[in-house]
KOLZA-566177 format. One record per residue (C-alpha): residue number from 1; residue in three letters; x, y, z. Coordinates in nm, 4 decimals, padded with zeros to 6 digits. Layout:
REM residues N
vexvo / nulo / u / v / w
NUM / ala / X / Y / Z .
...
This chain:
REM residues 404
vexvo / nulo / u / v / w
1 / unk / -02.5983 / 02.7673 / 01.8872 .
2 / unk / -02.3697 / 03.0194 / 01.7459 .
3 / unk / -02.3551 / 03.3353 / 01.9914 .
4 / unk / -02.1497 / 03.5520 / 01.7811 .
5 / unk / -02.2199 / 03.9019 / 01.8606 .
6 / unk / -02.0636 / 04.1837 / 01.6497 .
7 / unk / -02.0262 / 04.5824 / 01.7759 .
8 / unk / -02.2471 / 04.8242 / 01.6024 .
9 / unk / -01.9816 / 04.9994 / 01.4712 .
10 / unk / -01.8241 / 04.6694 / 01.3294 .
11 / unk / -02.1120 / 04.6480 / 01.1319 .
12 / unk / -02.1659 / 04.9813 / 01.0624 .
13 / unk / -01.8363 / 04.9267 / 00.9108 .
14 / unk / -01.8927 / 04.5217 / 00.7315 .
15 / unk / -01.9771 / 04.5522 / 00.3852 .
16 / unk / -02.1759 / 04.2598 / 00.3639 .
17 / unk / -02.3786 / 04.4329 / 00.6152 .
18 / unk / -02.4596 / 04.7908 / 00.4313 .
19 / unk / -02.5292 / 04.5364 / 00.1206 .
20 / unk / -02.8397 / 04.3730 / 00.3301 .
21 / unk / -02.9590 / 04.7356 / 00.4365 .
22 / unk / -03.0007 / 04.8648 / 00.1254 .
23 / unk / -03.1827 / 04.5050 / -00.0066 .
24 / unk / -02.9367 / 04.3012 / -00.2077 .
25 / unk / -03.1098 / 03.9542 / -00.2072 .
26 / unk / -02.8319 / 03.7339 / -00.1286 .
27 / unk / -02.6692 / 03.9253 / 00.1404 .
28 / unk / -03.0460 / 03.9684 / 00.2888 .
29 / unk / -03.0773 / 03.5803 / 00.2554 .
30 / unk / -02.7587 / 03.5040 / 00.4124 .
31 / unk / -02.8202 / 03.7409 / 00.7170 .
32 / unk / -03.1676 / 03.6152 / 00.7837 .
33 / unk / -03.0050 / 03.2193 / 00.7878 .
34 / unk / -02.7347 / 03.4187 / 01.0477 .
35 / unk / -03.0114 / 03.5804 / 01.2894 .
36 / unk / -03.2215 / 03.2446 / 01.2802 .
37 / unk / -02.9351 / 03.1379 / 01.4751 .
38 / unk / -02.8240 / 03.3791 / 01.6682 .
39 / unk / -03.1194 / 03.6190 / 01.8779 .
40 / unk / -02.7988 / 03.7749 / 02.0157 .
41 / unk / -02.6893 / 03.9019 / 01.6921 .
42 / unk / -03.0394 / 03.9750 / 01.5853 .
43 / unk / -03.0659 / 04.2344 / 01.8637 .
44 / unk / -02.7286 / 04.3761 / 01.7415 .
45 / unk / -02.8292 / 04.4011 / 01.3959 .
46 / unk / -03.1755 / 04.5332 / 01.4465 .
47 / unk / -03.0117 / 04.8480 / 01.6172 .
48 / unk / -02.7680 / 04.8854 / 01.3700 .
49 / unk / -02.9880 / 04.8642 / 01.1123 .
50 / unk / -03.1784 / 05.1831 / 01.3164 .
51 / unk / -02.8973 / 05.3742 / 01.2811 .
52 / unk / -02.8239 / 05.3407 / 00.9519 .
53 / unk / -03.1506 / 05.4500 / 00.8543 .
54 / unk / -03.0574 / 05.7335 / 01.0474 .
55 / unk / -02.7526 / 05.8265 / 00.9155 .
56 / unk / -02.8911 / 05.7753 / 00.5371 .
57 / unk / -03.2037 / 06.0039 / 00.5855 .
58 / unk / -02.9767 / 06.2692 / 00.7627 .
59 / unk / -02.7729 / 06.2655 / 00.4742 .
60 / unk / -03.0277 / 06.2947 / 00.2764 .
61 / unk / -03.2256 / 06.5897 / 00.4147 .
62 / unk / -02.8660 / 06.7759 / 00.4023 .
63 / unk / -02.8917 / 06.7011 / -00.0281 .
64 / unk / -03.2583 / 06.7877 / -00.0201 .
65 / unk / -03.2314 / 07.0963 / 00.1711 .
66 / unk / -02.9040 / 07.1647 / -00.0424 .
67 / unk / -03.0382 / 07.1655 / -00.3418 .
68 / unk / -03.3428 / 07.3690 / -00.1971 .
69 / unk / -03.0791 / 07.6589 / -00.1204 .
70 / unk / -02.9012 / 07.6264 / -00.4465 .
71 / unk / -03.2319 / 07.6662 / -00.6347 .
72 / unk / -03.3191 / 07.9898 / -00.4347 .
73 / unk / -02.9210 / 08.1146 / -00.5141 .
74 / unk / -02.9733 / 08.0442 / -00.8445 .
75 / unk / -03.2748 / 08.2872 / -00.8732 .
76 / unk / -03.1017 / 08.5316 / -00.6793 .
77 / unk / -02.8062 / 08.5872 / -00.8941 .
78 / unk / -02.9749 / 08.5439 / -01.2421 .
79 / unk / -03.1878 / 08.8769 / -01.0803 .
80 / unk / -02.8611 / 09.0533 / -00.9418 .
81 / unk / -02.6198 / 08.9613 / -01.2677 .
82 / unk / -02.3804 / 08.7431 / -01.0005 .
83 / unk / -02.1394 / 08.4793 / -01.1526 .
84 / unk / -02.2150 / 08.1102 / -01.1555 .
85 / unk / -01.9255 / 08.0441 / -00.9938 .
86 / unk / -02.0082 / 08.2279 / -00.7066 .
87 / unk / -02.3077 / 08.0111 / -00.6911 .
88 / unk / -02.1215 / 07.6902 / -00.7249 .
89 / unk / -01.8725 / 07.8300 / -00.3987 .
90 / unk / -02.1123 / 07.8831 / -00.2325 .
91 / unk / -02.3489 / 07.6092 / -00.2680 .
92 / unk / -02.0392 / 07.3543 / -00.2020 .
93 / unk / -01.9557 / 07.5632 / 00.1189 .
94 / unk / -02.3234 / 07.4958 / 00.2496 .
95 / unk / -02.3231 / 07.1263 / 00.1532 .
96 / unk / -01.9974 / 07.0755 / 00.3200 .
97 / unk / -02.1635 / 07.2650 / 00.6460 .
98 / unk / -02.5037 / 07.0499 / 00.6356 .
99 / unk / -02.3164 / 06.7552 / 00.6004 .
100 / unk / -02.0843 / 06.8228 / 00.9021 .
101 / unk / -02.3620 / 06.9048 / 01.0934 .
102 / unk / -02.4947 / 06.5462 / 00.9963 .
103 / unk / -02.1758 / 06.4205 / 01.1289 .
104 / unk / -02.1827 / 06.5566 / 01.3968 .
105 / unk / -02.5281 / 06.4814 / 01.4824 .
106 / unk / -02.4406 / 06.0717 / 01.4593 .
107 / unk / -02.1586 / 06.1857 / 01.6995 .
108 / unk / -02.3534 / 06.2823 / 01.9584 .
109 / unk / -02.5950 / 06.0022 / 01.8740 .
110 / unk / -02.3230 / 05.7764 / 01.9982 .
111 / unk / -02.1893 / 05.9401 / 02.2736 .
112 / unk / -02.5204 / 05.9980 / 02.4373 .
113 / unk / -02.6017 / 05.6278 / 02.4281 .
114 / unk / -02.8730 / 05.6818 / 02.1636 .
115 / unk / -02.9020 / 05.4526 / 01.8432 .
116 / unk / -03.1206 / 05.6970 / 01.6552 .
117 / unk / -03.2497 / 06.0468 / 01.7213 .
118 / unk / -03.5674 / 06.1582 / 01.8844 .
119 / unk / -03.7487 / 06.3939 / 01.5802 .
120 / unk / -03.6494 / 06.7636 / 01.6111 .
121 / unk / -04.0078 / 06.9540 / 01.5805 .
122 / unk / -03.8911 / 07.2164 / 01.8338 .
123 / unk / -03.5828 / 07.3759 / 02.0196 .
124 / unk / -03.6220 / 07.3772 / 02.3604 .
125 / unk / -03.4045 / 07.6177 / 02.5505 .
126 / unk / -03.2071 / 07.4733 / 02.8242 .
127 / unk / -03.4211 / 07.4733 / 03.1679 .
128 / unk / -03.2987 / 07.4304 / 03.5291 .
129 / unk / -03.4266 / 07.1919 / 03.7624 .
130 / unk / -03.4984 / 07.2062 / 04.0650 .
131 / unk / -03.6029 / 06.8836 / 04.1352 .
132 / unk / -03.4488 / 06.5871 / 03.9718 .
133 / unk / -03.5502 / 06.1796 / 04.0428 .
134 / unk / -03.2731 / 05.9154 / 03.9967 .
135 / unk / -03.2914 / 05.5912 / 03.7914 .
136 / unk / -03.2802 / 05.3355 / 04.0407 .
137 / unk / -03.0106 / 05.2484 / 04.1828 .
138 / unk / -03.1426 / 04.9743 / 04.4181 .
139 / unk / -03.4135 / 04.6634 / 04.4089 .
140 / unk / -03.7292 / 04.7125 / 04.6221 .
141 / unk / -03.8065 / 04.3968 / 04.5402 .
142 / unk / -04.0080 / 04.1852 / 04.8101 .
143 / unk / -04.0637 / 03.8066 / 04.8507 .
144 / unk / -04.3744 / 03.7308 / 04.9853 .
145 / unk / -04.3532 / 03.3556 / 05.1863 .
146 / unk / -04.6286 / 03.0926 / 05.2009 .
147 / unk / -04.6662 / 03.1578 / 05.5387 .
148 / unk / -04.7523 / 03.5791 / 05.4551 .
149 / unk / -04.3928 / 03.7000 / 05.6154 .
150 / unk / -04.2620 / 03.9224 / 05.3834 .
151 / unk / -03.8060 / 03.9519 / 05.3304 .
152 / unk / -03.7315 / 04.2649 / 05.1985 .
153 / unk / -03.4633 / 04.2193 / 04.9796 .
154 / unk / -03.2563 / 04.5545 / 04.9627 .
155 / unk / -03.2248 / 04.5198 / 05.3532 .
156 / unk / -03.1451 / 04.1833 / 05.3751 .
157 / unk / -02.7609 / 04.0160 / 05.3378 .
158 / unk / -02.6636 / 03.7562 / 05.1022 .
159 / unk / -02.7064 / 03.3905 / 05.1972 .
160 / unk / -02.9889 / 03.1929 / 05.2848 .
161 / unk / -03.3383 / 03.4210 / 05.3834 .
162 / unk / -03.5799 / 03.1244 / 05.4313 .
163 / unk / -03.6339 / 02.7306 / 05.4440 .
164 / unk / -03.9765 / 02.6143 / 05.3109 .
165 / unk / -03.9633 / 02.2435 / 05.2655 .
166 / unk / -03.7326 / 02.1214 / 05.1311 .
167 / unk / -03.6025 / 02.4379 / 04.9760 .
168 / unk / -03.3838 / 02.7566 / 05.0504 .
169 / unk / -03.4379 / 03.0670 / 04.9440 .
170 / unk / -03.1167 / 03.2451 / 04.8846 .
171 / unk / -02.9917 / 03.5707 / 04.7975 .
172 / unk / -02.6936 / 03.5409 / 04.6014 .
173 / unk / -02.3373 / 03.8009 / 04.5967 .
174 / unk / -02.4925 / 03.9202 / 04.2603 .
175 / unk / -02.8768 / 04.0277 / 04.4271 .
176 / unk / -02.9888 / 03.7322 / 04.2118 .
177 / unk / -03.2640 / 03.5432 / 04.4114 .
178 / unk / -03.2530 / 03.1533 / 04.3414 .
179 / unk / -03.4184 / 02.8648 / 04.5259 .
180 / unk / -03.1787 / 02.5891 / 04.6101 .
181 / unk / -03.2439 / 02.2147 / 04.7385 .
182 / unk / -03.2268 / 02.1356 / 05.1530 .
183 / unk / -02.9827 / 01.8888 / 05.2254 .
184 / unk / -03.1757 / 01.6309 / 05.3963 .
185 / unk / -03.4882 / 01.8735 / 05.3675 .
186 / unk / -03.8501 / 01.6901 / 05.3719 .
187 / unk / -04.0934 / 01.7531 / 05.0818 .
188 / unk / -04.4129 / 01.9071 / 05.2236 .
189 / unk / -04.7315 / 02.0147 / 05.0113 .
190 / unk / -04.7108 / 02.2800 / 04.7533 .
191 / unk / -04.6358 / 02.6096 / 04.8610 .
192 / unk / -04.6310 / 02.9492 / 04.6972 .
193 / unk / -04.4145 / 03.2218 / 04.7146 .
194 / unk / -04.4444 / 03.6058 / 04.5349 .
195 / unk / -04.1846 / 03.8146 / 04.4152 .
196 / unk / -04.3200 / 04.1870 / 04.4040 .
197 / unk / -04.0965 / 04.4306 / 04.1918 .
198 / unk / -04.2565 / 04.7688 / 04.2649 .
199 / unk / -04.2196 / 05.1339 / 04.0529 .
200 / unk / -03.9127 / 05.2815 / 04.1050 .
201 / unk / -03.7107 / 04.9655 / 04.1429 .
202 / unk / -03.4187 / 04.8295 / 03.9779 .
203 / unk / -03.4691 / 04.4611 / 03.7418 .
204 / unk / -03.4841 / 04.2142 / 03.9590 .
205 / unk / -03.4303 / 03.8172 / 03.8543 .
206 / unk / -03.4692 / 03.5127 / 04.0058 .
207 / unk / -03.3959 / 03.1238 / 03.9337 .
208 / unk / -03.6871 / 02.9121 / 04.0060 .
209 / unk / -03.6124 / 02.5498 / 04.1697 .
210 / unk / -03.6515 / 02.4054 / 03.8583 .
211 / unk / -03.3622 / 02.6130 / 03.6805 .
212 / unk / -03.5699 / 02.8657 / 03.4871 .
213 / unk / -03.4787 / 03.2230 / 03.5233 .
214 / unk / -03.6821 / 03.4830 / 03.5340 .
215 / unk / -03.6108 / 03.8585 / 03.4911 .
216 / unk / -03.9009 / 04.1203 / 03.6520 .
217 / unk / -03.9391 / 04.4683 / 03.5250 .
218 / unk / -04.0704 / 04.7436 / 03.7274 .
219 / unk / -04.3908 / 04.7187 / 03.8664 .
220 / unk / -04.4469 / 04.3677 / 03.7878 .
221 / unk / -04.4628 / 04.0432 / 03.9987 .
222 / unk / -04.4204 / 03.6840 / 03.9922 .
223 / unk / -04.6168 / 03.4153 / 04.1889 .
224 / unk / -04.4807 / 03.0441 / 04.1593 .
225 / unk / -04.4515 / 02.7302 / 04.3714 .
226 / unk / -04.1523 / 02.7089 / 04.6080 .
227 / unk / -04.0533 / 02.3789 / 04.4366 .
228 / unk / -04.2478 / 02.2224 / 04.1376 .
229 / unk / -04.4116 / 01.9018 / 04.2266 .
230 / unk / -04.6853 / 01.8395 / 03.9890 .
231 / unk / -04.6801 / 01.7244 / 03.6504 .
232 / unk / -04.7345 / 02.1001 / 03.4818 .
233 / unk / -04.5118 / 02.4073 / 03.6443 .
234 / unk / -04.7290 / 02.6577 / 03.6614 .
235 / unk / -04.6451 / 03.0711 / 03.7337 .
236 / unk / -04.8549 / 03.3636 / 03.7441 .
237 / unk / -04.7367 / 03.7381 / 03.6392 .
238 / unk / -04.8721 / 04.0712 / 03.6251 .
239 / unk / -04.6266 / 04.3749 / 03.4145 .
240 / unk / -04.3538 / 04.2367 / 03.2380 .
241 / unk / -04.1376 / 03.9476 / 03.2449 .
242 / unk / -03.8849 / 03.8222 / 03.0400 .
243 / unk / -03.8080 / 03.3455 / 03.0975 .
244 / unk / -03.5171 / 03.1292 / 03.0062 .
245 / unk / -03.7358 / 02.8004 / 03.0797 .
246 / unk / -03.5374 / 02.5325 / 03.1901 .
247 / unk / -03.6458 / 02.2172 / 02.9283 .
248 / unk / -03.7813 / 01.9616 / 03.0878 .
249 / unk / -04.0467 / 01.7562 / 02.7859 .
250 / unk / -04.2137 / 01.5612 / 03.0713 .
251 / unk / -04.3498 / 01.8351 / 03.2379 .
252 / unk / -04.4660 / 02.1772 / 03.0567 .
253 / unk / -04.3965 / 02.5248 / 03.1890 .
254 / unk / -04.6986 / 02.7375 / 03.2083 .
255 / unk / -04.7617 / 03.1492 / 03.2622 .
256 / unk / -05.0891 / 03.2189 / 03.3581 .
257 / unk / -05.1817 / 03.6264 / 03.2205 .
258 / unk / -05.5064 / 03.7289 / 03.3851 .
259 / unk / -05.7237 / 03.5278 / 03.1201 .
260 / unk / -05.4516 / 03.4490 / 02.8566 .
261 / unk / -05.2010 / 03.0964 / 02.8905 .
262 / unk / -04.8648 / 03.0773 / 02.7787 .
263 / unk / -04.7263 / 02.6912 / 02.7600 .
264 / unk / -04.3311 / 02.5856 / 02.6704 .
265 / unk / -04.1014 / 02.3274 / 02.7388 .
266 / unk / -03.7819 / 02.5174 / 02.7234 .
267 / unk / -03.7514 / 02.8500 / 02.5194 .
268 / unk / -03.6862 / 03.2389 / 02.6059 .
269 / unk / -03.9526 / 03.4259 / 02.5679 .
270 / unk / -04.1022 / 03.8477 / 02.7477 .
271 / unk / -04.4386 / 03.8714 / 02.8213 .
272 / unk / -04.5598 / 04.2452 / 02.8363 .
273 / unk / -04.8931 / 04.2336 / 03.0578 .
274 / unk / -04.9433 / 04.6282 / 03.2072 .
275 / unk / -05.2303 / 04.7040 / 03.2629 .
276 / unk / -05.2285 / 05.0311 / 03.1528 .
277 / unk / -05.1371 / 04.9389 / 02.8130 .
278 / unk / -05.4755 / 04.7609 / 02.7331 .
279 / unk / -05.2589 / 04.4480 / 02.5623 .
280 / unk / -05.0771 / 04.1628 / 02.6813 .
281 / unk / -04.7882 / 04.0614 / 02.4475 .
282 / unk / -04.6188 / 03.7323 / 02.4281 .
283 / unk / -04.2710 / 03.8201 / 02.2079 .
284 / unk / -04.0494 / 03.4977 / 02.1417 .
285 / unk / -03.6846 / 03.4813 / 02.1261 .
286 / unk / -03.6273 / 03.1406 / 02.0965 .
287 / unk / -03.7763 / 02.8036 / 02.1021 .
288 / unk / -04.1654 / 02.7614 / 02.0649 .
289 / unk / -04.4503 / 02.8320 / 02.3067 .
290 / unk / -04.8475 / 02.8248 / 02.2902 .
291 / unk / -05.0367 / 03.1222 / 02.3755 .
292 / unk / -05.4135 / 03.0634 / 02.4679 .
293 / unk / -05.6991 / 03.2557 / 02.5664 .
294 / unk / -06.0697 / 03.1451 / 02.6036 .
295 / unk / -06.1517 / 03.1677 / 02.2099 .
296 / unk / -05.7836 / 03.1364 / 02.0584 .
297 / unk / -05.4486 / 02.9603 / 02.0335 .
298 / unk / -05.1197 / 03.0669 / 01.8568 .
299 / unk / -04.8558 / 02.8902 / 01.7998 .
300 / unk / -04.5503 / 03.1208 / 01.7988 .
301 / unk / -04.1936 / 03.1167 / 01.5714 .
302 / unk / -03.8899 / 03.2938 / 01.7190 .
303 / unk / -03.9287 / 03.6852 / 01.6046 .
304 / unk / -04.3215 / 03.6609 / 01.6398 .
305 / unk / -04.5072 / 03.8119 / 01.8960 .
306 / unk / -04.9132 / 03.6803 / 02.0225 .
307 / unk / -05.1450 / 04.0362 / 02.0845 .
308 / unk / -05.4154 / 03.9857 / 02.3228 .
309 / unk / -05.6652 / 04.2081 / 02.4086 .
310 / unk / -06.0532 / 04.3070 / 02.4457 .
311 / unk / -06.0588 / 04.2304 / 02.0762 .
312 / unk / -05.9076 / 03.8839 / 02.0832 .
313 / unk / -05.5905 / 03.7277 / 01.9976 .
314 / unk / -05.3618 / 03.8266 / 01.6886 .
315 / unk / -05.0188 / 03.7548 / 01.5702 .
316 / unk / -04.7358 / 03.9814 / 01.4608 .
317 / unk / -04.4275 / 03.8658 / 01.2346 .
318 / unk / -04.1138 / 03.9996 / 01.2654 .
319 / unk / -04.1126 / 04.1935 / 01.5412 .
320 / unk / -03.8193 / 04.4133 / 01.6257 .
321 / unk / -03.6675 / 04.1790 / 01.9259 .
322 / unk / -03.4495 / 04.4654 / 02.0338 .
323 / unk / -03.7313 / 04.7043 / 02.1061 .
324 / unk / -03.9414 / 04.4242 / 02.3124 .
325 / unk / -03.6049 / 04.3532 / 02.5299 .
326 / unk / -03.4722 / 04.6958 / 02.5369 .
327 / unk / -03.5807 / 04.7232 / 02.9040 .
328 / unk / -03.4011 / 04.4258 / 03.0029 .
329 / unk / -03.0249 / 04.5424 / 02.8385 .
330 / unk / -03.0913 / 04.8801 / 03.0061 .
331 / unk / -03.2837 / 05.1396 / 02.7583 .
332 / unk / -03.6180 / 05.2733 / 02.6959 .
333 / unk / -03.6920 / 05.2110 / 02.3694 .
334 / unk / -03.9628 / 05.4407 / 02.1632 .
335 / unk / -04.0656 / 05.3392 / 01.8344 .
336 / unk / -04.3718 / 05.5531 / 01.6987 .
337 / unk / -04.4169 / 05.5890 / 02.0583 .
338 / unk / -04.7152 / 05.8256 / 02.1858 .
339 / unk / -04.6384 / 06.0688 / 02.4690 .
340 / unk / -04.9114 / 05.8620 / 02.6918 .
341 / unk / -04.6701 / 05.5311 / 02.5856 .
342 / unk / -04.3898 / 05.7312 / 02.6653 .
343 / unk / -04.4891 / 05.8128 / 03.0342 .
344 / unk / -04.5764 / 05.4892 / 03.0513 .
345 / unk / -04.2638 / 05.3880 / 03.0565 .
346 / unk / -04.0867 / 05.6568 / 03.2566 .
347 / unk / -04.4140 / 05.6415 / 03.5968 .
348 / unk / -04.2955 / 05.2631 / 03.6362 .
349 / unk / -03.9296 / 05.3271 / 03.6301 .
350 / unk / -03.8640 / 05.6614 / 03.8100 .
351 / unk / -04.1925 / 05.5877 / 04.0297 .
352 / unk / -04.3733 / 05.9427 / 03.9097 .
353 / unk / -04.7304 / 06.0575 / 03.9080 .
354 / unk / -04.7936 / 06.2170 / 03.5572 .
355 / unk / -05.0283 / 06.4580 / 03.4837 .
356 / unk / -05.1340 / 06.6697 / 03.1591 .
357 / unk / -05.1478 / 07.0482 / 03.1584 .
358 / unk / -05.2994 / 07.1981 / 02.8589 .
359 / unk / -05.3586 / 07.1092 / 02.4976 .
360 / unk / -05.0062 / 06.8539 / 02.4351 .
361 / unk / -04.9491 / 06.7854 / 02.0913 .
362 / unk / -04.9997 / 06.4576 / 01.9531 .
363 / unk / -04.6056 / 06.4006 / 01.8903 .
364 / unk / -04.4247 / 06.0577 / 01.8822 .
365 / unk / -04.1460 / 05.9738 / 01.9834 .
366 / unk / -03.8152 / 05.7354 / 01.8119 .
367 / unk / -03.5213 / 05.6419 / 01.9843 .
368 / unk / -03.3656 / 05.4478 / 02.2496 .
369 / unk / -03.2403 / 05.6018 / 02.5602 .
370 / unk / -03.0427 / 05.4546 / 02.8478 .
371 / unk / -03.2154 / 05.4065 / 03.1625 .
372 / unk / -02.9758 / 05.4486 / 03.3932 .
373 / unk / -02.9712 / 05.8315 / 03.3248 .
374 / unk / -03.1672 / 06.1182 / 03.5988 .
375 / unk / -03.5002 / 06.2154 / 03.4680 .
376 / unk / -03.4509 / 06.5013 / 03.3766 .
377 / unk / -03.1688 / 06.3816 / 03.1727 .
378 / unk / -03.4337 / 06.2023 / 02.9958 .
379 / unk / -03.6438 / 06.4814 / 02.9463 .
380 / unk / -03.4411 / 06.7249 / 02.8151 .
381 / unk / -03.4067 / 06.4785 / 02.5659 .
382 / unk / -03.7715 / 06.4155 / 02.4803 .
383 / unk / -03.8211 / 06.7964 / 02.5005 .
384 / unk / -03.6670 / 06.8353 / 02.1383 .
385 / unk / -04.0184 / 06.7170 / 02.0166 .
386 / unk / -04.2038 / 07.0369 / 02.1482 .
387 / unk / -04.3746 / 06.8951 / 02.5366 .
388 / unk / -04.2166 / 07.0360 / 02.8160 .
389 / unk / -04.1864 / 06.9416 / 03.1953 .
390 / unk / -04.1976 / 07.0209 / 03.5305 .
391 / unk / -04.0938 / 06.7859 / 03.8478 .
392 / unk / -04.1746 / 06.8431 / 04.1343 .
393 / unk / -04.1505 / 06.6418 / 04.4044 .
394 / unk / -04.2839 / 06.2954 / 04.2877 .
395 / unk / -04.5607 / 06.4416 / 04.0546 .
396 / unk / -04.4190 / 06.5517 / 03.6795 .
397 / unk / -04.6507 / 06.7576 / 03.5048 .
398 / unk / -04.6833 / 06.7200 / 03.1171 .
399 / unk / -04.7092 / 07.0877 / 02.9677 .
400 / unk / -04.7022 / 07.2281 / 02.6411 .
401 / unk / -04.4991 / 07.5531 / 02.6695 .
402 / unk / -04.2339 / 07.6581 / 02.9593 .
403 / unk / -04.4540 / 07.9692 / 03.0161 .
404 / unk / -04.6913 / 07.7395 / 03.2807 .
């Protein structure tokens, strides 16, 4: 498979690209062969495509707004007996000023690690803060062994932590956790192990013994069999996970979901199963898989993602890949995001208690923002939308003026 990935600004800058933004049918048909291809690239694009959106509705509030002002100068001068050319001066020198300021705004947009901004509702002035959390720095990841010890892996060195069977469990130089074969080791019964990613903790992956590898977010886990001896491999997960299956056609890789099933061979796929967020989503990069619950089946198409919930079990087409895996390359990513989908995201990373204070307006949120930054980094951000904050300690209180 082709892995060609371009830089945003390369395509900013590709012709052939700003020709498939703005809907030419050949160059949209040629791109969509390209991204088939390539889920790589389709990430790239998909973000690229975010910012020029940006960048073209910028531009054109600064000719709306323009010709708003020129209107208004218009009247002025036909009531004050002022020369047209006057009007046409000045109406060029504000166009040329809005359009700078557009500029610059896509500057910034860059710089700060954004790919499109957050909507500006409000100004908030700049506040101090006494308090401040830090994106995690660390994995508190824990494995949990069949026989209940638990290895705690930020205090642990690399090399081997455990032998269960005929396996090793070993912490690699990278903090990658992988199961690798015993020389000579004896094949016992089946034995579980769990992998418990908690709030406030760095990604964590791990290779199975099988080869599959498995990336956990924040406050998620992953329970599995220390080596896979049965005809199915089966896992179990709770948050969000992201699997490279290893292929192996005579025996099918399973993720059991609370009541949902998720069955592949070999593909890369995220499932998104907080509890908190009411649905469990099944997004596919590549390959195929089978999602099942008690009433339903889906079969899913790279770019499609299986919604299941109290109400059943849906399908969504063309999903935006790069929003579903944003958490994996490092970013929040808010797309018509509420406030409450917004904390959401920023209780499981920084490990925060959130709570509302006052009537908060029903605001949402666009934009992708890294996650390595401080939290209040973060929030200064999300502040241009009119909700303020307050940390302290581990609690961050929601508010809807500074005066609280």
């Amino acid at each position: 498979m082709n892995q060609e990935v371009k830089p945003i600004e390369e395509l900013l800058a590709d012709e052939s690209f700003l020709k498939y933004c703005e809907g030419d049918e050949k160059e949209k048909r040629q791109w969509e062969e390209r991204l088939r291809e390539n889920p790589v690239l389709k990430e790239q694009v998909a973000q690229a495509k975010r910012l020029y959106a940006l960048v073209k509705a910028e531009l054109a509030d600064v000719n709306s707004e323009t010709e708003k002002f020129s209107s208004l100068l218009q009247q002025h001068i036909a009531v004050t007996g002022g020369s047209g050319e006057e009007a046409k001066v000045i109406v060029m020198r504000e166009r040329r000023r809005r359009w700078m300021w557009a500029a610059a705004a896509v500057v910034f947009l860059l710089g700060a690690g954004l790919y499109f901004l957050l909507p500006q509702k409000a100004k908030a002035p700049d506040q101090v803060v006494m308090n401040d959390i830090k994106a995690p720095d660390v994995t508190k990841a824990t494995v949990t062994l069949a026989n209940g010890e638990r290895i705690y892996l930020d205090s642990v060195g690399n090399g081997a932590l455990a032998t269960q069977g005929n396996m090793n469990l070993v912490k690699t130089g990278n903090g990658e956790i992988t199961y690798q074969p015993v020389l000579n080791g004896t094949e016992g019964k089946l034995q579980y192990n769990s992998l418990q990613n908690p709030r406030g903790s760095k990604v964590i992956n791990i290779v199975l013994s099988d080869g599959t590898k498995v990336w956990l977010n924040a406050g998620s886990s992953l329970t599995y069999p220390v080596a896979f001896v049965e005809k199915e491999r089966k896992v179990a997960i709770t948050g969000e996970a992201y699997f490279e299956v290893k292929h192996n056609a005579s025996s099918p890789f399973k993720v059991t979901v609370n009541e949902m099933q998720v069955t592949v061979l070999g593909t890369h796929f995220n499932i998104n199963s907080y509890a908190d967020d009411g649905n469990i989503e099944t997004t596919l990069l590549e390959g195929s898989v089978n999602v099942k619950s008690r009433n339903a089946a889906q079969m899913l198409s790279p770019g499609q993602q299986a919604v299941f919930n109290k109400t059943g079990l849906s399908l969504e087409k063309n999903v935006d890949v790069a929003e579903v895996m944003a958490w994996k390359n490092g970013f929040f990513n808010f797309n018509n995001a509420s406030l409450k989908q917004v904390m959401q995201q920023l209780m499981r990373w920084y490990d925060v208690e959130v709570e509302y204070s006052g009537s908060i307006p029903p605001v949402q949120f666009v934009g992708e923002i890294e996650r390595g930054l401080n939290l209040s980094q973060v929030l200064n951000i999300l502040e241009k939308n009119g909700v303020y904050f307050k940390i302290e300690g581990k609690k961050l209180t929601v508010m809807p003026s500074l005066k609280q």
